[in-house]
N, C-alpha and C positions, 0 to 999 in steps of 0.2 A: 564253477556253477554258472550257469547259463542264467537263472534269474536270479532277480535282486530277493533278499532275505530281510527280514527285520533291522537290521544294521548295516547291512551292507550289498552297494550295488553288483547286480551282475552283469556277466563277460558283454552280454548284449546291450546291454544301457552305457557300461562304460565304451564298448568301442564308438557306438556312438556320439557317446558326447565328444570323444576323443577325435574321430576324423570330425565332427561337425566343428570343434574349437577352431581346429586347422584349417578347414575349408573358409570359415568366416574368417581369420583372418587374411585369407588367399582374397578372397573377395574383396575385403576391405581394403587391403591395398592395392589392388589391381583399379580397383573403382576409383578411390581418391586419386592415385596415377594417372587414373584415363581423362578424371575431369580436368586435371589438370597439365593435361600432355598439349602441346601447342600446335603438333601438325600432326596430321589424320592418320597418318600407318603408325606411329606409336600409339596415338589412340586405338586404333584399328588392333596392332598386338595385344595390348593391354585388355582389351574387351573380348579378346578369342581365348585370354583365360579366365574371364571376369565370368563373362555369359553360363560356361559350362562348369565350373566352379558351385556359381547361385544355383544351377538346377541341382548340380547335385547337396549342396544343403537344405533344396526341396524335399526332396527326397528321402535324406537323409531325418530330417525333419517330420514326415510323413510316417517315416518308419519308425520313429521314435515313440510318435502320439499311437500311432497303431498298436505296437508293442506294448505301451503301459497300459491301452484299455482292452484289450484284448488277451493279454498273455501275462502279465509281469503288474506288479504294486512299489510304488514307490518306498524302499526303507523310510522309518518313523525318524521323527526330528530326534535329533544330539541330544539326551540326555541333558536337564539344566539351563536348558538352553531358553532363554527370556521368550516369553509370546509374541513381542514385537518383531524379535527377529525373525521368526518362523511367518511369520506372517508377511514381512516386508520381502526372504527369501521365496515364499513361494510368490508372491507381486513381481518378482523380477525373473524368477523362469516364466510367470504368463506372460508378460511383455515380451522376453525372450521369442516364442514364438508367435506373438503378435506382431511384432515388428518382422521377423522371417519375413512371415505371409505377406505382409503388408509391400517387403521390400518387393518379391517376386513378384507380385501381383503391378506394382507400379513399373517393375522392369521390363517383364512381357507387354504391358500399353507403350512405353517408350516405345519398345521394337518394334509392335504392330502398327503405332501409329505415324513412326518416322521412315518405316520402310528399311531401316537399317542394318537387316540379319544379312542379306545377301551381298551387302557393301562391303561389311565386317568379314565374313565369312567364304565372301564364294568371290567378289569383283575387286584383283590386286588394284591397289592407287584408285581406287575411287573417292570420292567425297562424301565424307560424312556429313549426317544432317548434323545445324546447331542443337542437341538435344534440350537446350532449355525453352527453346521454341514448344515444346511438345508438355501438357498439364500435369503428365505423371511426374515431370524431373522436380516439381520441386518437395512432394511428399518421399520419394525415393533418395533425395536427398538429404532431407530430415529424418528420416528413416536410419541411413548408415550415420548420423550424428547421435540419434539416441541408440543406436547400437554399439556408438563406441562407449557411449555413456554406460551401459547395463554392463559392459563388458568390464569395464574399470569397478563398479559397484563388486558384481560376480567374482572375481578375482581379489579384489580390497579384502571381499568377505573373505571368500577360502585361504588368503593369507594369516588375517585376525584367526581366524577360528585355528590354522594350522601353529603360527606360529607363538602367539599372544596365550589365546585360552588352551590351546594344546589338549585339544580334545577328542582330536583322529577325525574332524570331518572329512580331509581333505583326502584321509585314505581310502574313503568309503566310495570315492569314485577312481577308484583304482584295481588292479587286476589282484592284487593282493593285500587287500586291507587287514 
């Protein structure tokens, strides 16, 4: 089933979340890599997977919000499931895509303001700019820190839920719940 049902996500929400997990952690490591890479062509690699990665969890992200207001409703919460939780899981998908935005939106001023797509991308051995020179690196950095944060939350949860209360949330975003 292509859309989500009362109980359980479909084909299209789950691929979704499923390449978008992946992608964010491609990001995420490529990113903390690059800040931390010492001389400019590792950085320079690192960010020729960072860069095209981020857009496409734009993207990916885009299609997501498109899809649930447009086409698809999110299944109802877990049966039993305390109010607080439901309420603090759905605080942590909107952060989710707040922080996204947020990051992308600080990534693209990085590059627009430092000049550094055509360095990265198109000029072998050139010099990168210092990107903390530039006002977007330090919310784009706080950004991938509270994304590792949601991501440890997110995950905490679907384990509690899968393996403690064993209640099949975890299957509900799957191809076969």
């Amino acid at each position: 089933m292509l859309r989500s049902s009362a109980d359980q996500y479909g084909a299209v929400a789950v691929s979704i979340h499923w390449l978008t997990a992946i992608l964010i952690l491609i990001v995420l490591g490529s990113g903390f890599n690059a800040a931390d890479a010492i001389d400019d062509a590792t950085k320079a690699q690192l960010l020729r997977v960072h860069i095209p990665a981020a857009i496409a969890v734009l993207v990916l992200t885009v299609l997501r919000i498109a899809w649930w207001l447009l086409f698809d409703a999110k299944p109802q919460p877990v049966r039993g499931m305390p109010l607080w939780q439901e309420r603090l899981a759905r605080f942590v998908h909107l952060a989710f895509y707040i922080v996204i935005l947020g990051m992308v939106a600080s990534g693209i001023g990085m590059m627009i303001l430092s000049g550094a797509g055509p360095m990265i991308f198109g000029t072998p051995g050139a010099d990168l700019p210092d990107f903390h020179d530039f006002p977007p690196r330090a919310p784009h950095g706080l950004a991938a820190s509270l994304m590792v944060a949601l991501l440890f939350a997110h995950v905490g949860a679907a384990l509690y839920h899968h393996f403690i209360r064993r209640d099949g949330l975890l299957w509900r975003m799957w191809y076969w719940g």
